[in-house]
Residue frames as qw, qx, qy, qz and C-alpha x, y, z in Angstrom:
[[0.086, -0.534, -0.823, 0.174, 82.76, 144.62, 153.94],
 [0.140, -0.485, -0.441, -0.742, 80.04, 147.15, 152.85],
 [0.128, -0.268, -0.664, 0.686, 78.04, 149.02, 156.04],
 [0.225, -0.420, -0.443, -0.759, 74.57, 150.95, 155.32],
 [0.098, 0.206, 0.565, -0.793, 72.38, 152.47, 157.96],
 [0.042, 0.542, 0.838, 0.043, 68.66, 152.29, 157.82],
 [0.023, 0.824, 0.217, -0.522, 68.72, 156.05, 158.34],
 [0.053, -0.386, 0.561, 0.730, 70.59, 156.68, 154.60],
 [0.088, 0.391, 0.892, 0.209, 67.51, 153.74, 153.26],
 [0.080, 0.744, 0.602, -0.280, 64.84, 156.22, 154.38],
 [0.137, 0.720, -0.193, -0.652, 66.21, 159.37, 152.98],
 [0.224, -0.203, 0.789, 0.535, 66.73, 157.60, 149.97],
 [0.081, 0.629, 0.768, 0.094, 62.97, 156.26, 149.56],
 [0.177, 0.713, 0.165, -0.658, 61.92, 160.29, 149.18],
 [0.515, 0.551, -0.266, -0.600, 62.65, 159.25, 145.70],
 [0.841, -0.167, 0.513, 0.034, 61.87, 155.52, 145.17],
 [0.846, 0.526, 0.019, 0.084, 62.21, 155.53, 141.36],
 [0.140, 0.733, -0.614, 0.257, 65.89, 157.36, 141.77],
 [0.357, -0.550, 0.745, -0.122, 67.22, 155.22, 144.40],
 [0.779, 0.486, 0.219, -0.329, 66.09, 152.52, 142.16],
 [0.722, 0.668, -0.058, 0.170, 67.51, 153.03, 139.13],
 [0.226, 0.772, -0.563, 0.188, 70.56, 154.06, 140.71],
 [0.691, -0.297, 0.657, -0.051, 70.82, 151.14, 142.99],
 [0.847, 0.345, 0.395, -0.085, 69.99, 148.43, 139.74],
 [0.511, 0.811, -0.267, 0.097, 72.79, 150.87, 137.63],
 [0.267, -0.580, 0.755, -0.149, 75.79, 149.65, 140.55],
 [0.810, -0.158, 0.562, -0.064, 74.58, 146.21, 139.80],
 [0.653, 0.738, 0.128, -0.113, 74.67, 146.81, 136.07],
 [0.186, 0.731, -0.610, 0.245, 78.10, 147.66, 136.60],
 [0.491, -0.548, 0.646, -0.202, 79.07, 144.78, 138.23],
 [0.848, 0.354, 0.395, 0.000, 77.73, 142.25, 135.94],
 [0.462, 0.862, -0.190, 0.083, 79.25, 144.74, 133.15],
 [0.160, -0.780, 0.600, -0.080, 82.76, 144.43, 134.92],
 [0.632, -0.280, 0.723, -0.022, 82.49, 140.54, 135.27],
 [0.802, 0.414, 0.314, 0.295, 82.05, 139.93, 131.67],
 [0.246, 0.892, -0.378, 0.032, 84.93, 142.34, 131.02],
 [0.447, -0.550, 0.676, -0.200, 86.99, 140.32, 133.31],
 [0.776, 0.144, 0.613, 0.040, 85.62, 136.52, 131.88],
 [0.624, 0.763, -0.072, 0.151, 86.25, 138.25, 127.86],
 [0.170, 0.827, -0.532, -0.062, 89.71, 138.97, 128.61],
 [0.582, -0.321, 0.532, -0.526, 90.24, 135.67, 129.61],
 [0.855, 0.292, 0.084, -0.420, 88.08, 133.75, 127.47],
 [0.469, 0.566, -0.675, -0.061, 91.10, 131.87, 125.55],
 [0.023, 0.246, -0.878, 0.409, 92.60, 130.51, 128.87],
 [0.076, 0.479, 0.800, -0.352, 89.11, 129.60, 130.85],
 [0.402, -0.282, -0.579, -0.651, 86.22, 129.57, 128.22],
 [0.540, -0.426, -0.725, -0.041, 84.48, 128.30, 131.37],
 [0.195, -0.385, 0.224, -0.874, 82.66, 129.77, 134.58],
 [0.504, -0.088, -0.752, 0.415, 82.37, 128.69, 137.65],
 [0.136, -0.511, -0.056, -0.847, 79.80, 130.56, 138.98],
 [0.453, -0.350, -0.736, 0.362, 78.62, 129.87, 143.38],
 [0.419, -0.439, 0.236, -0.759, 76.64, 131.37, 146.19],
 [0.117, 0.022, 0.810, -0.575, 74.74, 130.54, 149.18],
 [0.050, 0.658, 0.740, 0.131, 70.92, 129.73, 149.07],
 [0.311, -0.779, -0.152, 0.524, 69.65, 133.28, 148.90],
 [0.323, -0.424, 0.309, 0.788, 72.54, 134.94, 147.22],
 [0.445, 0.832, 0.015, -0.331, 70.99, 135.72, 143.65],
 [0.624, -0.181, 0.726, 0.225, 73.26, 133.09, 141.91],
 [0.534, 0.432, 0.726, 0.023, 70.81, 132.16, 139.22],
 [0.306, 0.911, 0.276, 0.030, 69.85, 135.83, 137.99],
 [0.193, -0.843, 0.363, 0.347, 73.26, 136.66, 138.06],
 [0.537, -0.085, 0.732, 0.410, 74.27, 133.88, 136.14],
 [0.459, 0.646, 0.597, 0.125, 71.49, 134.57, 133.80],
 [0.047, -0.937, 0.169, 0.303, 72.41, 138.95, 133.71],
 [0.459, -0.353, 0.656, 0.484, 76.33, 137.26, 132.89],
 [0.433, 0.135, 0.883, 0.122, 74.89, 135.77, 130.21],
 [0.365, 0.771, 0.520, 0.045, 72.57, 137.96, 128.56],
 [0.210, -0.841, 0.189, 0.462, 75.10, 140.72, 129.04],
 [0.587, -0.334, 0.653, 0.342, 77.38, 138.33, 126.86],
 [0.410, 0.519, 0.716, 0.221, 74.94, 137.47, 123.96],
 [0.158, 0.876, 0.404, -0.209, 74.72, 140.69, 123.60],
 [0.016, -0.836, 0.328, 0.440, 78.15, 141.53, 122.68],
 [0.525, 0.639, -0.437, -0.355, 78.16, 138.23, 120.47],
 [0.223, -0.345, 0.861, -0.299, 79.31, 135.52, 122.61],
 [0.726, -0.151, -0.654, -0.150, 77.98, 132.24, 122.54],
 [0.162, -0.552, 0.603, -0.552, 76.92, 131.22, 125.72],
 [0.699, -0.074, -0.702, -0.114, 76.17, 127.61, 127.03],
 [0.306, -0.523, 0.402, -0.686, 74.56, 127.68, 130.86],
 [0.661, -0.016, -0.750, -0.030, 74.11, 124.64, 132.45],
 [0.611, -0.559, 0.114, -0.550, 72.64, 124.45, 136.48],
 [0.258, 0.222, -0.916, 0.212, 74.53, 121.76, 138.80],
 [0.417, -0.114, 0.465, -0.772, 71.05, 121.21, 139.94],
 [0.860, 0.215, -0.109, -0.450, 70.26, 119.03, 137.38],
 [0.797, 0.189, -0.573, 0.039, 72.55, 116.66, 138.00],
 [0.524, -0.439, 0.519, -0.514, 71.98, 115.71, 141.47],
 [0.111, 0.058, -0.979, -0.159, 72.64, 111.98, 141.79],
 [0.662, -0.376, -0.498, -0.416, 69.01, 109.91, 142.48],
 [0.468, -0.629, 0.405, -0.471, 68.37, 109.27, 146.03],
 [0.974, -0.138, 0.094, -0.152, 69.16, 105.56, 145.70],
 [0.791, 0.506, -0.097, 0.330, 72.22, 106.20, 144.19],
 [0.163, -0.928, 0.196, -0.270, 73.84, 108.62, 146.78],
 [0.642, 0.128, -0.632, 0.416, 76.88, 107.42, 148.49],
 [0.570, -0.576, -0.542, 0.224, 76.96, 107.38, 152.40],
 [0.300, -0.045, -0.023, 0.953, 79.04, 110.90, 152.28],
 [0.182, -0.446, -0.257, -0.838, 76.05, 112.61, 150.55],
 [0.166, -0.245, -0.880, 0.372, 74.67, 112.95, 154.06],
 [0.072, 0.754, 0.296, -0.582, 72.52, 116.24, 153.09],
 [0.691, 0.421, 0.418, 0.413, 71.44, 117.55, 150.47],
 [0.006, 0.968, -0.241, -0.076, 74.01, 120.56, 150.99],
 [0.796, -0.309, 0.447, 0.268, 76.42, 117.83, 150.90],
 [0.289, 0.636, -0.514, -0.497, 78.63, 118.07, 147.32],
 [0.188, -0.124, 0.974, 0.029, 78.49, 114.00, 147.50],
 [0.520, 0.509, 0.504, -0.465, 74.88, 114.49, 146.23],
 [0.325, 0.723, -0.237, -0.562, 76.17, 115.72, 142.75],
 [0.896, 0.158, 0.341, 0.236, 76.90, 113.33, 140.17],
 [0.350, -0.777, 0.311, 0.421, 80.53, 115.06, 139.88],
 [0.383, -0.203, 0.756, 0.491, 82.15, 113.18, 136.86],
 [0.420, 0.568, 0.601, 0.372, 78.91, 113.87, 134.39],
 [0.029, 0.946, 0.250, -0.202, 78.89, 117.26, 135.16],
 [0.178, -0.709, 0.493, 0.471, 82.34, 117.86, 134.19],
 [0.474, -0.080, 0.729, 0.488, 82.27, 115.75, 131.42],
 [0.240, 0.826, 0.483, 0.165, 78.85, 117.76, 129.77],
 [0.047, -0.904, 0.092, 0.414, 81.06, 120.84, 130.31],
 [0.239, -0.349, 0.706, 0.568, 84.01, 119.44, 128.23],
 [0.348, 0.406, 0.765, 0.360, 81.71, 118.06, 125.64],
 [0.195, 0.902, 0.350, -0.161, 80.23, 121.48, 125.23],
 [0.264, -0.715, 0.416, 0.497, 83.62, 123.26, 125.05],
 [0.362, -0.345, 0.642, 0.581, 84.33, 120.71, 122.54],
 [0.125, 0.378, -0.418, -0.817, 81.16, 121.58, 120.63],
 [0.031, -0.106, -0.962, -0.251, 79.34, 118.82, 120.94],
 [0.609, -0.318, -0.372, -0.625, 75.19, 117.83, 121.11],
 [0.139, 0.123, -0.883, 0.431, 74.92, 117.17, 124.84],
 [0.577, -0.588, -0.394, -0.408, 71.62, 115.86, 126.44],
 [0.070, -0.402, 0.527, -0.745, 71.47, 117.55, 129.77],
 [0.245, -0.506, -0.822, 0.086, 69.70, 115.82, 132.61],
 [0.230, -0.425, -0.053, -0.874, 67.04, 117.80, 134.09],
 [0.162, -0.056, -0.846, 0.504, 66.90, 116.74, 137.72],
 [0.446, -0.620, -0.474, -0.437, 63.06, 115.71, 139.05],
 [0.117, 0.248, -0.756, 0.594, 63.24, 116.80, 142.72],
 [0.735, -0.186, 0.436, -0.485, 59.77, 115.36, 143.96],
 [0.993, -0.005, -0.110, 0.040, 60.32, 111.82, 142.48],
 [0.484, -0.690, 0.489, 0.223, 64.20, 112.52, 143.57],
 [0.532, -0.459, 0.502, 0.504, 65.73, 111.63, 140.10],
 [0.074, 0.286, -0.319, -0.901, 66.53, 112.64, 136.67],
 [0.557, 0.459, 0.572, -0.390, 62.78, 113.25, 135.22],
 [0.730, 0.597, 0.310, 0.118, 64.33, 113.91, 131.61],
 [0.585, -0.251, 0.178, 0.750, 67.07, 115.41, 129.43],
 [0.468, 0.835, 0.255, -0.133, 67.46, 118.40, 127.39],
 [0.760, 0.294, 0.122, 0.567, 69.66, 119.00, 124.44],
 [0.333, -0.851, 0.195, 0.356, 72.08, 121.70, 124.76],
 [0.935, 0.209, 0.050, 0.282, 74.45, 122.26, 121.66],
 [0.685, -0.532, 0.017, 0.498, 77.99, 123.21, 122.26],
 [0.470, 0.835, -0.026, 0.286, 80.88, 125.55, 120.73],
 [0.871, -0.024, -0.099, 0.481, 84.34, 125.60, 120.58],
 [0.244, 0.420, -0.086, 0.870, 84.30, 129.00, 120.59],
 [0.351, -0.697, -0.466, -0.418, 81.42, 129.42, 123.69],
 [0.127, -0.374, 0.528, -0.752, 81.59, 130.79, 126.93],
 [0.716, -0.488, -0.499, 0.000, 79.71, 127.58, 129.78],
 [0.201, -0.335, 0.379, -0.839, 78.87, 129.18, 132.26],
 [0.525, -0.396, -0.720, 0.224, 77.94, 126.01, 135.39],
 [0.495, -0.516, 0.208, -0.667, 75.79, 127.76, 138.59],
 [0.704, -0.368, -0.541, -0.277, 75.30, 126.02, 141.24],
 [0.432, -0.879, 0.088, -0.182, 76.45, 125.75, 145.09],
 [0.608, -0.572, 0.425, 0.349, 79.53, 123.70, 144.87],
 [0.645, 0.763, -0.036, 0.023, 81.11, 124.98, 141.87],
 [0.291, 0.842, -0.367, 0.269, 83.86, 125.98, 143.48],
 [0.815, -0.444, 0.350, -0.132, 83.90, 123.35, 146.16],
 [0.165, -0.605, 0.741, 0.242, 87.65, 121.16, 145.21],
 [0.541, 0.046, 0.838, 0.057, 85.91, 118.03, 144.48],
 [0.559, 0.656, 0.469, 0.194, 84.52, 119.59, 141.08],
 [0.045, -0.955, 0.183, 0.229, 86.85, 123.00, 141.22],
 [0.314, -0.607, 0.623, 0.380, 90.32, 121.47, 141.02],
 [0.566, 0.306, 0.699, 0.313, 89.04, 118.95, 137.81],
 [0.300, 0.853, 0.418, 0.081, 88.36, 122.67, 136.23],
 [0.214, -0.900, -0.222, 0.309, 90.64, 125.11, 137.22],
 [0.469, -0.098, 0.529, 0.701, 93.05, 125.52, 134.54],
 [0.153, 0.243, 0.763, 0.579, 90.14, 126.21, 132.34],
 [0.243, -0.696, -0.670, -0.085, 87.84, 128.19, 134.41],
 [0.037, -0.251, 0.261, -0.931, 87.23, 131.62, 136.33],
 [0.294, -0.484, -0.810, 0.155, 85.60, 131.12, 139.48],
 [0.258, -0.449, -0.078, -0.852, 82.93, 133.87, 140.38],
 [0.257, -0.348, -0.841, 0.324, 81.19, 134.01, 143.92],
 [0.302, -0.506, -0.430, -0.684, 77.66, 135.41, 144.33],
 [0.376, -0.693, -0.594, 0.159, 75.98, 136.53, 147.86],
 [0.187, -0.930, 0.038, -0.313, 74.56, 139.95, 149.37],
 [0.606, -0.074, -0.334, 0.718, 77.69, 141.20, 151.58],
 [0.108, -0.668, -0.082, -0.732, 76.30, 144.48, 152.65],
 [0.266, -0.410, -0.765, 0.420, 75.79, 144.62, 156.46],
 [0.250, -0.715, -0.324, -0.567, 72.55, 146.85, 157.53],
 [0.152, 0.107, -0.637, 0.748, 73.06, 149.02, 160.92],
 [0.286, -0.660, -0.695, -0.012, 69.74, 148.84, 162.75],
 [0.138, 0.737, -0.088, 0.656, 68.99, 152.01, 164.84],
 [0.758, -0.643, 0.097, -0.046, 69.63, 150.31, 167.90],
 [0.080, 0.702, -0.699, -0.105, 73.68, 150.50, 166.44],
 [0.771, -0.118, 0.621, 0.080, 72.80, 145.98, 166.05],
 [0.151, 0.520, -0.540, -0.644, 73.95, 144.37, 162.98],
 [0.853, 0.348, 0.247, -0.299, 71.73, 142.61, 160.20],
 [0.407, -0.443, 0.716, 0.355, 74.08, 140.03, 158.57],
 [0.355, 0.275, -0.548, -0.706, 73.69, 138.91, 154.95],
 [0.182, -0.209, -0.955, 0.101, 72.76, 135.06, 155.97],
 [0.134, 0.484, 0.611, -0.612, 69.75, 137.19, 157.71],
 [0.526, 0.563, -0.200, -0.605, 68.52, 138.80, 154.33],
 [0.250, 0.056, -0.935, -0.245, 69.12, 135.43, 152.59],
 [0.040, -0.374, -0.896, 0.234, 66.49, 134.00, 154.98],
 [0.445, 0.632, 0.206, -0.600, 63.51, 137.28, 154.34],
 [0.320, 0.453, -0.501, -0.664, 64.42, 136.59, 150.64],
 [0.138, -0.112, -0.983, -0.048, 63.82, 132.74, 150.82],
 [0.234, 0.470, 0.595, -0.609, 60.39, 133.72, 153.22],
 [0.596, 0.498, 0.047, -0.628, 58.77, 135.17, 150.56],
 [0.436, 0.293, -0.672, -0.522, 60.03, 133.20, 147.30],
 [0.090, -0.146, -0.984, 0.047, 59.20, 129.63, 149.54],
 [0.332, 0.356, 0.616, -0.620, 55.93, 131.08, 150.18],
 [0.389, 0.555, -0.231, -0.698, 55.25, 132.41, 146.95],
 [0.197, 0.646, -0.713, -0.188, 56.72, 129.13, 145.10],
 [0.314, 0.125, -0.940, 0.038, 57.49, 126.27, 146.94],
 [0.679, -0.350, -0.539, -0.356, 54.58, 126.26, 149.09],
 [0.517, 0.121, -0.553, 0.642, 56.55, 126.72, 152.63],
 [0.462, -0.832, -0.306, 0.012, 55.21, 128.00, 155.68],
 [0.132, 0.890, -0.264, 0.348, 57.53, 130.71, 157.12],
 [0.549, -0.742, 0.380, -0.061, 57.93, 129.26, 159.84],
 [0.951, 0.263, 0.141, 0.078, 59.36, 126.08, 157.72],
 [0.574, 0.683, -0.117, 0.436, 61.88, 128.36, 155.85],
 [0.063, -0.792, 0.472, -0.383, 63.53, 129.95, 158.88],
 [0.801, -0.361, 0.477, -0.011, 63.93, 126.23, 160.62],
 [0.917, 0.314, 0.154, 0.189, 65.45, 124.95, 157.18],
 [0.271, 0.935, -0.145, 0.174, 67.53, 127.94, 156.94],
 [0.349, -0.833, 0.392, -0.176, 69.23, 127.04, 159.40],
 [0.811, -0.034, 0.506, 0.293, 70.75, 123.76, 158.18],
 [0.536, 0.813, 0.222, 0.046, 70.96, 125.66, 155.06],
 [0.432, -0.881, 0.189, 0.035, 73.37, 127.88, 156.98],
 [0.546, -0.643, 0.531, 0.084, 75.66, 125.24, 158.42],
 [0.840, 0.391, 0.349, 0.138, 75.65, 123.86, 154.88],
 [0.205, 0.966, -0.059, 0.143, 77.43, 127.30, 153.64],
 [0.489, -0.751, 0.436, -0.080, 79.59, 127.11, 156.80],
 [0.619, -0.398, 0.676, 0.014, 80.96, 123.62, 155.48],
 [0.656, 0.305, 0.504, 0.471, 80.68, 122.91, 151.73],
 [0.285, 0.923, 0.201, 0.161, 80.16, 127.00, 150.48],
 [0.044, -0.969, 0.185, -0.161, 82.56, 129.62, 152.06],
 [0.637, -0.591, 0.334, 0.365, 85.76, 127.92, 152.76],
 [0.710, -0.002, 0.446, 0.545, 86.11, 127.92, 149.31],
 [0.277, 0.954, 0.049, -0.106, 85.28, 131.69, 147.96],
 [0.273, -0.771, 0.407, 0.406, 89.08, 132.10, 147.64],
 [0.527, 0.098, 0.768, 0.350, 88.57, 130.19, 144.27],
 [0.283, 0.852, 0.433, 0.082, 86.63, 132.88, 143.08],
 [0.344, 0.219, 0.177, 0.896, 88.82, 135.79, 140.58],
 [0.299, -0.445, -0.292, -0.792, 85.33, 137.61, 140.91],
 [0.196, -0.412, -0.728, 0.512, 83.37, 138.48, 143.87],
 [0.230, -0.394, -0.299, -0.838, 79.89, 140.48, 143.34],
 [0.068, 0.203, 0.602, -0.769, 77.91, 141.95, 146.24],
 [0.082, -0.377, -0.839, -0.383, 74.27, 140.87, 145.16],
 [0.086, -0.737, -0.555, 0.376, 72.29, 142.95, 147.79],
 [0.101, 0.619, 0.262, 0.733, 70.70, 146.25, 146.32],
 [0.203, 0.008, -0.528, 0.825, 69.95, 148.94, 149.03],
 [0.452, -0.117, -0.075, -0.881, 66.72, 149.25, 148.09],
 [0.493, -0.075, -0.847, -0.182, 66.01, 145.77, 148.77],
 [0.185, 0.085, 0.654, -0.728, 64.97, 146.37, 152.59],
 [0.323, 0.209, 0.241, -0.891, 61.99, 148.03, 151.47],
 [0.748, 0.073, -0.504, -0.426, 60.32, 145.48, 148.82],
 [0.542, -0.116, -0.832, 0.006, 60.78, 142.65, 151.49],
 [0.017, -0.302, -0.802, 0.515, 58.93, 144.45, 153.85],
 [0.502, 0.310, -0.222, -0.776, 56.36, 145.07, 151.76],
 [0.608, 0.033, -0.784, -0.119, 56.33, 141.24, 150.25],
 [0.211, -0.051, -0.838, 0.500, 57.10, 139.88, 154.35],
 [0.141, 0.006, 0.279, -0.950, 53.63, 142.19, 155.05],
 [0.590, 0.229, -0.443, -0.635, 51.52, 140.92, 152.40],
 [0.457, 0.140, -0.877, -0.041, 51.68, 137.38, 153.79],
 [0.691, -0.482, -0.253, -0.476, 48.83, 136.04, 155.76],
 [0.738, -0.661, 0.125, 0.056, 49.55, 135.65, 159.56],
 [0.540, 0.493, -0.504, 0.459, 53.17, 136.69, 158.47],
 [0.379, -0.508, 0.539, -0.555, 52.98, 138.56, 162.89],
 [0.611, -0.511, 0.318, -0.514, 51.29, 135.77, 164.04],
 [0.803, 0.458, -0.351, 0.153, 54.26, 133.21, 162.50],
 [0.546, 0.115, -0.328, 0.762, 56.96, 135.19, 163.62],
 [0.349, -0.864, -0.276, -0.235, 56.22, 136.58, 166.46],
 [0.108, 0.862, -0.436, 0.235, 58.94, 138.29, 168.48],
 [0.878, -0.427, 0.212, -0.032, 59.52, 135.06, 170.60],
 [0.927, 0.269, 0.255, 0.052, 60.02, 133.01, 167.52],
 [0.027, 0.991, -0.126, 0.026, 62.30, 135.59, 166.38],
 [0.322, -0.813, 0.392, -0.288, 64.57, 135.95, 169.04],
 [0.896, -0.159, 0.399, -0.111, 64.55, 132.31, 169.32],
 [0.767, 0.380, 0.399, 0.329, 66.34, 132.40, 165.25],
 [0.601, -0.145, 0.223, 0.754, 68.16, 134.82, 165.50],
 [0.213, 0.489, 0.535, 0.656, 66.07, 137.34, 163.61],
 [0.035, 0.811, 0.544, -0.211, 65.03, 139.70, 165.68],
 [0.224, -0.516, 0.264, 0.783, 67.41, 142.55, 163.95],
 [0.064, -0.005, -0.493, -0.868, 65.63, 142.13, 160.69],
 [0.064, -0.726, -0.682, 0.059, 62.29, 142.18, 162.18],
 [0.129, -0.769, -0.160, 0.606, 63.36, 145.71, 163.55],
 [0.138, -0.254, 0.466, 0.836, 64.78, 146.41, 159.90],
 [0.026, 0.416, 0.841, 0.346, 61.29, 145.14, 158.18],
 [0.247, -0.778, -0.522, 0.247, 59.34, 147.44, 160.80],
 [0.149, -0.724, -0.196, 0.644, 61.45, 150.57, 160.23],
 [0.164, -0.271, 0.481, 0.817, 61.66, 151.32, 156.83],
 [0.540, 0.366, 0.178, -0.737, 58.71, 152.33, 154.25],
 [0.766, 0.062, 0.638, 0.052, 57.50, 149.98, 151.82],
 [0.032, 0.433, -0.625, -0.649, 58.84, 149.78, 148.02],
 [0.709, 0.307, 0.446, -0.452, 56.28, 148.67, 145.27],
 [0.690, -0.100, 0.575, 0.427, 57.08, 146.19, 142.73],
 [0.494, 0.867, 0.051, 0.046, 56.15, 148.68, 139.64],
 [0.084, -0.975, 0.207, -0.017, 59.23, 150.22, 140.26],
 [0.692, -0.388, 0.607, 0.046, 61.48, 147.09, 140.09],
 [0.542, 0.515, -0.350, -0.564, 62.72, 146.28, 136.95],
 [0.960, 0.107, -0.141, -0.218, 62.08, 142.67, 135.27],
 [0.933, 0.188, -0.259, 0.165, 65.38, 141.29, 135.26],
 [0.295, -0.675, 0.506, -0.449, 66.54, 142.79, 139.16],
 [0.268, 0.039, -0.918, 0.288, 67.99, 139.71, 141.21],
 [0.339, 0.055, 0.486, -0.804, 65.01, 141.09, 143.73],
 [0.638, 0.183, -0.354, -0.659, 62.68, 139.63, 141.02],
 [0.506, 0.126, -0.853, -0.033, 63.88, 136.09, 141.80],
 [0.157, -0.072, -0.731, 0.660, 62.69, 136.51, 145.49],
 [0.298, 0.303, 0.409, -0.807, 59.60, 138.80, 144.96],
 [0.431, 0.584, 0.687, 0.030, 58.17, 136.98, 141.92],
 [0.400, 0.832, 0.079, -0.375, 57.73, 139.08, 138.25],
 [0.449, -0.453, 0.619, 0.458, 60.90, 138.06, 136.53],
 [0.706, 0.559, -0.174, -0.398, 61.08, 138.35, 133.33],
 [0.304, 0.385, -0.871, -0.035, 63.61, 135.16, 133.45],
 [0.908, -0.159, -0.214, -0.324, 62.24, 131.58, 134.03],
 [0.222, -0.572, 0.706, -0.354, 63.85, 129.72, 137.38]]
């Protein structure tokens, strides 16, 4: 477990563009290590298994993996377990939530991986989530030599892990940094997940803040029970949070109409949040110029140069 004080953030921001670039160069190197780690490999488990929490910077990691790859030649086939959420009519009585892993249609998803391995032309579904079910497919063609690389939250969960793991390297995405407040409290990662969701559901999905920090919390206990009992399936483990991140989401968190008179210190207190209120409030703000296109932070604060 990583520890950072809010008093090392501020001295840092005296030079935003440095702490920047040098933050975005430690991720660079992580990404750079995990395809070192999935190439050596590659024979045994062509395949990648790639999980987080809501939050965690999953997606743009997967994507980073991936471009990193192509770049040294690799073939890479990516594929989202989001798109193959069963329909809502179809669910079985398990999928009680949809954090549930009983939501997934489990047996096509593993079978569009193997058919890729083996090279085939696979039509992917491409999961509608306001009419709840698949709104169309897209083709996707395979190689026997590629590297499929599956995102999603229960990659590594047993009920689609153990049908893979011979053949796979499991990788687990989320911020693990803890932030010391200067009242000596601690700001847990699950608490930066939620300011990172606040802005992208505003920005995005249309969410009211207050919306996102009541969903979060099911979100949470979703983590707590299908996400994190199984990290120990993951070979790889990358610490998504940047250290500069504080300071662009209170900037974004600022920028949002009646963001105060949302979350007000009650409401807070009431969710658990009042430690990254005090982190939003004491650090200076970071402007997106300075953020480069294809930062996980992008996926949260909007500019990406990758399409989500």
């Amino acid at each position: 477990m990583r520890i950072i004080d809010l008093e090392t953030i501020n001295q840092a921001m005296n030079n935003e563009t440095q702490f920047v670039l040098r933050c975005e160069e430690v991720f660079h190197d992580k990404i750079s290590s995990a395809a070192a780690s999935i190439l050596m490999n590659k024979g045994q488990k062509p395949i990648v298994c790639l999980t987080g929490p809501s939050g965690s910077g999953k997606t743009t990691t997967a994507m980073r993996l991936r471009e990193y790859l192509e770049n040294l030649g690799v073939k890479v086939c990516m594929l989202s377990m989001d798109n193959f959420f069963l329909p809502l009519d179809q669910r079985p009585p398990e999928a009680s939530d949809w954090e549930s892993p009983y939501c997934v249609n489990r047996d096509l998803l593993i079978e569009d991986i193997h058919r890729l391995m083996d090279g085939e032309l696979v039509e992917l579904p491409v999961y509608d989530f306001k009419a709840g079910g698949v709104g169309g497919y897209k083709p996707m063609q395979g190689d026997k030599d590629a590297v499929i690389i599956a995102e999603g939250i229960h990659m590594l969960n047993p009920l689609i892990f153990d049908q893979l793991r011979s053949e796979a390297t499991g990788v687990y995405v989320a911020p693990r940094t803890r932030i010391i407040t200067h009242k000596d409290r601690i700001v847990r990662p699950e608490q930066l997940r939620v300011a990172r969701r606040l802005i992208r559901d505003y920005n995005t999905r249309g969410h009211s803040l207050r919306e996102t920090v009541e969903r979060a919390e099911s979100v949470n206990a979703g983590e707590v029970n299908y996400i994190r009992p199984f990290k120990s399936n993951a070979a790889i483990h990358i610490d998504s949070f940047h250290d500069y991140e504080p300071c662009i989401l209170a900037k974004c968190l600022a920028n949002i109409p009646n963001f105060r008179q949302e979350l007000t210190p009650e409401y807070m207190q009431e969710h658990d949040l009042t430690d990254l209120v005090e982190v939003v409030e004491s650090v200076p703000p970071l402007h997106t110029p300075y953020v480069p296109l294809n930062s996980i932070v992008r996926e949260f604060v909007g500019g990406s140069s990758y399409e989500y």
